[in-house]
N, C-alpha and C positions, 0 to 999 in steps of 0.2 A: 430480285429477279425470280428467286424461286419460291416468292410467295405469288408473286403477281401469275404465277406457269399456273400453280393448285388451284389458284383461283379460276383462271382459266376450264382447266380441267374440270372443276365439279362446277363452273357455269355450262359446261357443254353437257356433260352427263345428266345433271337433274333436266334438262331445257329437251334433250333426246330422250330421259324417259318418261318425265308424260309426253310426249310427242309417240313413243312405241306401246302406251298403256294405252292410247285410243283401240288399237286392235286387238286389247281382250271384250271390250265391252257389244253388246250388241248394236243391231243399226239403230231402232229408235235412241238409246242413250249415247249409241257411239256420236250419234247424230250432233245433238247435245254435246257432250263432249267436246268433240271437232269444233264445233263453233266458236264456242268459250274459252277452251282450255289449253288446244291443240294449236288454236291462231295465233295465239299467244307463245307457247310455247316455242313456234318456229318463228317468231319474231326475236326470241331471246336467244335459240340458237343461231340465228343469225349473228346479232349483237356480239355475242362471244366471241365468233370467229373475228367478227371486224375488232374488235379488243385485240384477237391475238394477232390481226393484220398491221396494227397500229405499234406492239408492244414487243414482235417476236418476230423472228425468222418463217418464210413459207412453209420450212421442213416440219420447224416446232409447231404449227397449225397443223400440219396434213399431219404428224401423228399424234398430236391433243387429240384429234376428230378419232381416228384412227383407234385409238385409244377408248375414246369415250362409246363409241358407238360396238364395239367388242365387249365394253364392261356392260354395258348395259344389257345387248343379246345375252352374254352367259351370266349374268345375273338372272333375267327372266327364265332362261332353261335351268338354273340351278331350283330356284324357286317353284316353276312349274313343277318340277322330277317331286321336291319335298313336299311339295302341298299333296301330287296324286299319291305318295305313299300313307301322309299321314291322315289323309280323308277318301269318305268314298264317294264318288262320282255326283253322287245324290246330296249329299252334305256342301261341295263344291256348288253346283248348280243354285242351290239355296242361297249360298253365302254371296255369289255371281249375281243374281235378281237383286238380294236385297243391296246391293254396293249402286245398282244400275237404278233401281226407286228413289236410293236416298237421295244420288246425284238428279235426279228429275226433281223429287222434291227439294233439295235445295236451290236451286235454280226456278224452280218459280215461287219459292218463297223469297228469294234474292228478285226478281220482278216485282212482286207484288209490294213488298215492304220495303 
């Protein structure tokens, strides 16, 4: 049982945080994103809940969720805090582009070939 709850758990958490990475990226690659990664994404958080509707109690789903979607926000604000301290604005922006290129470039190299 409480393998089958973790499991639950980090199905909901990974499936909510690229579902919450689409809105660091900009609109042309958020775009991208959103299509591929994001549809998906809330297709698996779906999935999980119905796991946990199949396998657990209402309570144990509303705070798996509950849960998952709070780790994930102070995961991203803990992250955001240590990235702006240990880079600067400029360094950030650079590293932002090239994440947002490779995923274009991967995705139509994922087309083409």
């Amino acid at each position: 049982m409480i393998i089958k709850y973790i499991s639950f758990l980090i199905g909901l958490t990974w499936s909510y945080s690229l579902i919450k990475t689409q809105s660091i990226f900009s609109k042309k690659a958020g775009l991208i994103f959103k299509i591929f990664i994001s549809k998906v994404s809330w297709l698996t958080f779906i999935a999980a809940i119905y796991f946990g509707y199949k396998n657990f109690t209402i309570e144990y789903i509303l705070i798996g969720v509950v849960i998952s979607v709070a780790l994930v926000h102070a995961g991203f604000l803990i992250l955001g805090k240590f990235l702006k301290t240990k880079f600067n604005e400029k360094q950030l922006l650079l590293a932002k582009n090239f994440f947002e290129y490779s995923l274009i470039v991967w995705v139509l190299y994922y087309f083409f070939y």
